[in-house]
C-alpha positions in Angstrom: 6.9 31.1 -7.7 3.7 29.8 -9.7 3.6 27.8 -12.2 0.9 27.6 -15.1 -1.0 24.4 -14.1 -1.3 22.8 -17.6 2.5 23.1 -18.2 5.0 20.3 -18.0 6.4 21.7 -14.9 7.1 17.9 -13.2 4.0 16.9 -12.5 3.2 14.2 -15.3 0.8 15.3 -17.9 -2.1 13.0 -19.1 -0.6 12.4 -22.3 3.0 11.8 -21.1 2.2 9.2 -18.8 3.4 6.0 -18.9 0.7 3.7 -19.0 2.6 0.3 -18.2 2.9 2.5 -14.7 -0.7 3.5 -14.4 -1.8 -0.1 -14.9 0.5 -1.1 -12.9 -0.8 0.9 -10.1 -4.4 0.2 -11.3 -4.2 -3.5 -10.9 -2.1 -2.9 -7.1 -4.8 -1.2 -5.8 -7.2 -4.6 -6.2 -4.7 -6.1 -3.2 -5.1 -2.8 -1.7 -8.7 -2.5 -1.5 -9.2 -6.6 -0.5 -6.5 -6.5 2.6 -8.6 -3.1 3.8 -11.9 -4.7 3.6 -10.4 -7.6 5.8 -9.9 -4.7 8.8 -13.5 -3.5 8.0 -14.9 -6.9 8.1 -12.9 -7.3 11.8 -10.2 -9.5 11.2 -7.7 -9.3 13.8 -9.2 -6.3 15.5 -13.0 -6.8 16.2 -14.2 -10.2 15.5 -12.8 -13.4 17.4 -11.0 -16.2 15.2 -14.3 -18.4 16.5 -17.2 -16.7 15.8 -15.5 -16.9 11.7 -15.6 -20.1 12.6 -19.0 -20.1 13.0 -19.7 -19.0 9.6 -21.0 -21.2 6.6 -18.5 -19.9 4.6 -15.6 -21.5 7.2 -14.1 -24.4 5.3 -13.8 -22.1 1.9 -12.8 -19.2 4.2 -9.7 -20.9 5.7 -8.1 -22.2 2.2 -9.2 -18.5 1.1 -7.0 -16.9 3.9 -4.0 -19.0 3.6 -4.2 -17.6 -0.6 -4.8 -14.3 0.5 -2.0 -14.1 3.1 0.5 -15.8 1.1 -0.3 -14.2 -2.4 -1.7 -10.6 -1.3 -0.8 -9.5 1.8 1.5 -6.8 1.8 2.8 -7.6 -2.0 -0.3 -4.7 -3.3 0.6 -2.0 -0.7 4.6 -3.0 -1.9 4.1 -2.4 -5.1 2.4 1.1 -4.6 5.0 1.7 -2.5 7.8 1.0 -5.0 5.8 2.9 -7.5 5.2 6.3 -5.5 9.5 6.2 -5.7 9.5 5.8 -9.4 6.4 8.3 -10.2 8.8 10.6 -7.5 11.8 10.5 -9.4 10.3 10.7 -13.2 8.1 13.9 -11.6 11.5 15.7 -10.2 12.9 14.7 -12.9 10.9 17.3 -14.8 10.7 20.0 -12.0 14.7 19.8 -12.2 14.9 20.4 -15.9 12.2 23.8 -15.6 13.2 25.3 -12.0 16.3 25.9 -9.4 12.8 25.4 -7.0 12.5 21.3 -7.9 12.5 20.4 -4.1 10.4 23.2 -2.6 7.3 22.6 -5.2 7.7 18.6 -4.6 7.4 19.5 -0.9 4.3 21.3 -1.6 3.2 18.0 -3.0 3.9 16.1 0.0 2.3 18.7 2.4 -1.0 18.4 0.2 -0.4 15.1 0.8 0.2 14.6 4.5 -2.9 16.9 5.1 -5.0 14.9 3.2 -3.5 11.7 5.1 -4.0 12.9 8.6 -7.5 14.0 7.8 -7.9 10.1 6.5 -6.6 8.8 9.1 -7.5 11.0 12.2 -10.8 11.1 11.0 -11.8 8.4 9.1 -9.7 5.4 9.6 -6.8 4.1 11.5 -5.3 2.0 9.1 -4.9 4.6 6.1 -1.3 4.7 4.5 -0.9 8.1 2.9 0.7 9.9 6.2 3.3 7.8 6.1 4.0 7.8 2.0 3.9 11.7 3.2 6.8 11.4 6.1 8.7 8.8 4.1 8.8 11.5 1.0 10.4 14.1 3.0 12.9 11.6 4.0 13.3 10.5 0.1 14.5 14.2 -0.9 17.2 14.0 1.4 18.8 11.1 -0.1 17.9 10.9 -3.9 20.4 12.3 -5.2 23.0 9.4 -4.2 23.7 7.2 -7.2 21.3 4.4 -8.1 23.4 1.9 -6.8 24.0 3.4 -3.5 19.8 3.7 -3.2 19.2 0.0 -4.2 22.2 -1.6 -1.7 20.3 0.7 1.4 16.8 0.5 -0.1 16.6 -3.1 0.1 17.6 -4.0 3.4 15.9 -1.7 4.5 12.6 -2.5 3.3 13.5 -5.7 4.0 14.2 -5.3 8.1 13.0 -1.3 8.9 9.6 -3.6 10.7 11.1 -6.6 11.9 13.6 -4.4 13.7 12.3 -1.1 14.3 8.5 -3.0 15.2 10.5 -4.8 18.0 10.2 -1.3 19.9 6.6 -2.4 20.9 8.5 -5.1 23.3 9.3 -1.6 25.4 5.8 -0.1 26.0 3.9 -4.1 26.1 2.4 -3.0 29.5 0.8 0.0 28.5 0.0 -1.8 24.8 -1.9 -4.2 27.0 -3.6 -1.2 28.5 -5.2 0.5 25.9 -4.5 -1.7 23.1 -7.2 -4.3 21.5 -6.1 -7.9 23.8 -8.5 -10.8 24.3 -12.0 -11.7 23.4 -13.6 -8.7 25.6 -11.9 -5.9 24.2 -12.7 -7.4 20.4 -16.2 -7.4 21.7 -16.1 -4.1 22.2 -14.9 -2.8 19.3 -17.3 -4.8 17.6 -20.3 -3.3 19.4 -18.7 0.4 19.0 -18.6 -0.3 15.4 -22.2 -1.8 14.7 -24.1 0.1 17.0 -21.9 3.5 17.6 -22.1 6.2 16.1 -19.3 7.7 14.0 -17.8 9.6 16.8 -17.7 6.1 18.7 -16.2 4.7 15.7 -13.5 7.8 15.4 -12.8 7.6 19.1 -12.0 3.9 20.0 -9.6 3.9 16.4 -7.8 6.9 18.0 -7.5 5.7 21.1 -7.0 1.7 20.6 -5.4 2.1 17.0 -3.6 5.4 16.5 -2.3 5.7 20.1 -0.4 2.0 20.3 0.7 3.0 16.5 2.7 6.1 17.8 3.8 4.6 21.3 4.9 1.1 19.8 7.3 2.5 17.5 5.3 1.3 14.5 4.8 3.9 12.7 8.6 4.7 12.6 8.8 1.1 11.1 6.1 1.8 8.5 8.1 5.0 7.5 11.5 3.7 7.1 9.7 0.3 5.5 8.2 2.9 3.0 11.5 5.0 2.1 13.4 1.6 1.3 10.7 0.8 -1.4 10.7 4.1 -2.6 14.5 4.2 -2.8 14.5 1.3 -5.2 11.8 2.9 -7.3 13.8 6.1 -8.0 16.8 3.8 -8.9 14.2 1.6 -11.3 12.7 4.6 -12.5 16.3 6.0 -13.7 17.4 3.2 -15.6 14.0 3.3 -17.1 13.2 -0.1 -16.9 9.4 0.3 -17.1 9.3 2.8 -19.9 11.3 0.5 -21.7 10.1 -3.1 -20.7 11.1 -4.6 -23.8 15.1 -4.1 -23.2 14.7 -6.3 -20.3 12.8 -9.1 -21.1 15.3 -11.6 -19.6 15.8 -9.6 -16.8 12.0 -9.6 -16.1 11.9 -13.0 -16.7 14.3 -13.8 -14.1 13.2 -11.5 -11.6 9.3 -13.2 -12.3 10.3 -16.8 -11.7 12.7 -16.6 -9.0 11.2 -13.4 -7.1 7.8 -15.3 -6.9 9.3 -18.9 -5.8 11.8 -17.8 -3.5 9.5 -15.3 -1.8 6.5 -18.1 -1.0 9.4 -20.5 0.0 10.7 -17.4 2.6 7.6 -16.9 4.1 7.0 -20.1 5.7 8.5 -20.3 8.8 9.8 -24.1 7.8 11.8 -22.7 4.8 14.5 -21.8 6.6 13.8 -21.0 10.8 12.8 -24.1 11.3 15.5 -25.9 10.0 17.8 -23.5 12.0 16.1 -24.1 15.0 16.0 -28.1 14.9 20.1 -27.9 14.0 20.4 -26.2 17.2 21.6 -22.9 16.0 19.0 -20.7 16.7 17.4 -21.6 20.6 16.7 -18.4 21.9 12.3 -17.9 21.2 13.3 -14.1 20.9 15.7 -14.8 18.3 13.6 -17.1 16.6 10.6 -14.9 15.8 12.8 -12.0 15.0 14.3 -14.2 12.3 11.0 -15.7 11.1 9.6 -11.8 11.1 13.3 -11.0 8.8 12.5 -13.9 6.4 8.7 -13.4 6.0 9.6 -9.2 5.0 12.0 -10.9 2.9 9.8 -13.2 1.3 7.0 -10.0 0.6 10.0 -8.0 -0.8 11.2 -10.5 -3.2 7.3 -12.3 -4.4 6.4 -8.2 -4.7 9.6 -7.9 -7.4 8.4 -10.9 -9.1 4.7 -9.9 -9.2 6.4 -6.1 -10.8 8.5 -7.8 -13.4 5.4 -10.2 -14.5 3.2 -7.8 -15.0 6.0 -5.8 -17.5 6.5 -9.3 -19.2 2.2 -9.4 -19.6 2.8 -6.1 -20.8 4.6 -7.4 -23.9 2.2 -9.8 -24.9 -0.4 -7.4 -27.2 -3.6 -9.6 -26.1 -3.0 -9.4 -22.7 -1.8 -5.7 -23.2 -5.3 -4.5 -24.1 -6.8 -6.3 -21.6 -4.3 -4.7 -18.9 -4.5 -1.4 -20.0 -8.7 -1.5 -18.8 -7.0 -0.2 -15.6 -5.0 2.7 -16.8 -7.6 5.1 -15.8 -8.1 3.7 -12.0 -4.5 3.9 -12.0 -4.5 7.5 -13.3 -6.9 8.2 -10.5 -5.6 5.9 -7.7 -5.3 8.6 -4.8 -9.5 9.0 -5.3 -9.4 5.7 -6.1 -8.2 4.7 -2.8 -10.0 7.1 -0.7 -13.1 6.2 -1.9 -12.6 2.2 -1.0 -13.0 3.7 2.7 -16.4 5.2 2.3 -17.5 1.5 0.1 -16.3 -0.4 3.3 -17.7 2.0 5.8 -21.0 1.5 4.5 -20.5 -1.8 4.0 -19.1 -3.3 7.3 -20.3 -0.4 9.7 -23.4 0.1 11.8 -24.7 3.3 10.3 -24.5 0.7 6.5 -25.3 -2.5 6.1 -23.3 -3.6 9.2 -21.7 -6.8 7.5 -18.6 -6.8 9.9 -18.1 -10.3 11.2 -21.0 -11.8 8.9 -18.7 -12.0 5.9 -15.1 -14.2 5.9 -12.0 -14.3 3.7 -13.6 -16.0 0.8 -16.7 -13.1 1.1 -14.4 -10.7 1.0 -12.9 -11.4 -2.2 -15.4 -11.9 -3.9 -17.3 -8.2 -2.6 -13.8 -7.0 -3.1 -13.9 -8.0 -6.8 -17.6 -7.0 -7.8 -16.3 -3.4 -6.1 -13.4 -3.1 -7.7 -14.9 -3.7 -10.8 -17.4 -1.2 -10.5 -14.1 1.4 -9.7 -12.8 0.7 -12.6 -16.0 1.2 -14.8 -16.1 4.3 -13.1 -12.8 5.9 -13.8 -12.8 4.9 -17.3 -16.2 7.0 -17.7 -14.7 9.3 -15.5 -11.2 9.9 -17.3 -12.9 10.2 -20.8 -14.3 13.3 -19.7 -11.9 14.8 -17.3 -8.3 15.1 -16.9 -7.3 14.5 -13.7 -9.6 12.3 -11.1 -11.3 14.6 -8.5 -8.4 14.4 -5.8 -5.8 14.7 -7.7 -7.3 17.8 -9.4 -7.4 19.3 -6.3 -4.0 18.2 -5.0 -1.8 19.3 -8.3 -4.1 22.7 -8.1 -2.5 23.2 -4.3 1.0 21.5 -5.3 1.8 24.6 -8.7 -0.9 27.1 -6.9 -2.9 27.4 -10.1 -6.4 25.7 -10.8 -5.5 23.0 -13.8 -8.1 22.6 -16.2 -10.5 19.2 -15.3 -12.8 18.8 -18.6 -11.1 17.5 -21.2 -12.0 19.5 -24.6 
């Protein structure tokens, strides 16, 4: 069945959209695009931890990591995460209340969406995220129609332990990791020469093969997918009791969430908060055991600093000033998916050979601040771009494959 694309047939119209969510999603894809450009500038994967050393920038780079790591890292990509569950239940939602074919057209969605995942990350580069958003959302329409409570009591554990458990698998296939994965100073140098001086087949070839492969064989990528569907589980449950539509019912909810969320996840992620203390009472000896539970409280600590960075945000929300100030990222937000893609293309010219090659010339503190000035300029963009057209590019092209039916893109 088709569906007239400029309908409400689920997907969510320009002018029903909730803006608190776009801006949301706007301001989430600022962590996004700063932890990518870290990869592209070789951290952990091409460039040694002493030749960042050797930068000018070192002293100001190390006090900038320890921010980054504790305040962004894996709190952005969370809150996407979180909001691809409440964007999935508010758009079947509306598919339910127009068609008995809800779950076959929302599939469609997700197969527009895997294909342009796969060709992201197959092709362009390793680290990409929307495959997995993809799996996890066939894995979502099995299981959201159990009650809200149901989704957030199996959500939460397991976005809290699907990689500190299921990422354990790697311990199975370590020899061949070691094989073909990227170990010691050597291999880092050869990445590092592929990507300056390779061409872009080079560049494709050592991420499939030193990237993609370990990411099947380790089991990580069954960790990412399961880590995924948790978040998304407690978004459809959030997104039912409409807590983000309607922020200003739960102002003392948000306010407790904020406060507590953000303390108790720094506290969690040191290591000392809690392992330590364990360890030097003598009830956790074995190494094994140890990481494993320094791995469970850091995911903890990310899960619970990334509910208290959602629930500030809806308390800014409230304040009018702050309000028109946020809502400059409503159109990146309504454009995220090109948005996102198009941080790739920024960072391979930026870091890579065949662009200005600036991988392992720039550290943390660089990074932010190239991250900012390029965010920045996205967000000028869309807002040019969204007064003139309806959809962002991607998106166009991935509602006019999900309802079979070219939408209109110029506004009139």
């Amino acid at each position: 069945m088709a569906y007239p694309a400029d309908t409400p047939t689920g997907a969510l119209e320009p002018s029903r959209r909730v803006q608190l969510l776009d801006a949301l999603r706007g301001a989430a894809l600022f962590g996004v695009l700063l932890i990518n450009m870290l990869w592209f500038a070789g951290m952990d994967n091409s460039v040694t931890e002493g030749q960042f050393a050797s930068l000018p920038t070192a002293k100001i780079d190390r006090v900038a990591d320890y921010a980054v790591s504790m305040l962004v890292y894996a709190k952005f990509i969370g809150i996407f995460s979180f909001l691809f569950g409440v964007s999935f239940a508010m758009q079947m939602g509306r598919l339910q209340e127009r068609t008995t074919d809800a779950v076959r057209v929302y599939s469609r969605r997700l197969i527009g969406l895997l294909a342009i995942g796969l060709v992201h990350w197959l092709g362009v580069w390793s680290g990409e995220i929307l495959h997995v958003y993809a799996l996890a959302g066939f894995l979502l329409l099995l299981v959201f129609r159990w009650r809200s409570s149901v989704l957030v009591a199996i959500g939460l554990p397991v976005a809290v332990l699907a990689r500190p458990l299921l990422g354990r698998l790697h311990t199975l296939s370590e020899s061949g990791m070691d094989r073909i994965g990227y170990q010691g100073a050597q291999v880092l140098a050869g990445r590092l020469n592929v990507f300056l001086h390779g061409t872009y087949f080079d560049v494709i070839r050592t991420q499939l093969r030193q990237d993609c492969l370990p990411y099947i064989v380790s089991g990580a990528v069954l960790a990412a997918i399961f880590h995924a569907l948790g978040r998304f589980m407690v978004g459809v449950a959030v997104a039912r009791g409409r807590y983000l539509e309607e922020p200003h019912k739960h102002i003392r909810g948000f306010r407790i969430i904020a406060g507590c969320g953000v303390l108790i996840g720094f506290a969690a992620q040191h290591d000392w908060a809690l392992v330590s203390r364990l360890e030097s009472a003598g009830w956790v000896t074995n190494p094994a055991l140890s990481q494993l539970a320094g791995h469970i409280c850091n995911s903890f600590g990310v899960v619970s600093m990334t509910a208290g960075y959602v629930a500030a945000f809806a308390l800014m929300w409230q304040v009018p000033s702050l309000q028109r100030v946020l809502a400059g990222l409503v159109p990146i937000g309504q454009m995220a998916l090109t948005s996102y893609l198009s941080q790739t293309v920024c960072n391979y010219l930026v870091f890579f050979g065949f662009g200005l090659g600036l991988m392992g010339r720039i550290g943390v503190a660089g990074c932010v601040a190239l991250s900012l000035v390029l965010f920045l300029g996205q967000v000028a963009f869309s807002q040019w771009w969204m007064r003139r057209f309806r959809y962002g590019p991607v998106e166009w092209l991935w509602r006019w494959w999900t309802y079979r039916k070219r939408p209109i893109l110029v506004r009139v």
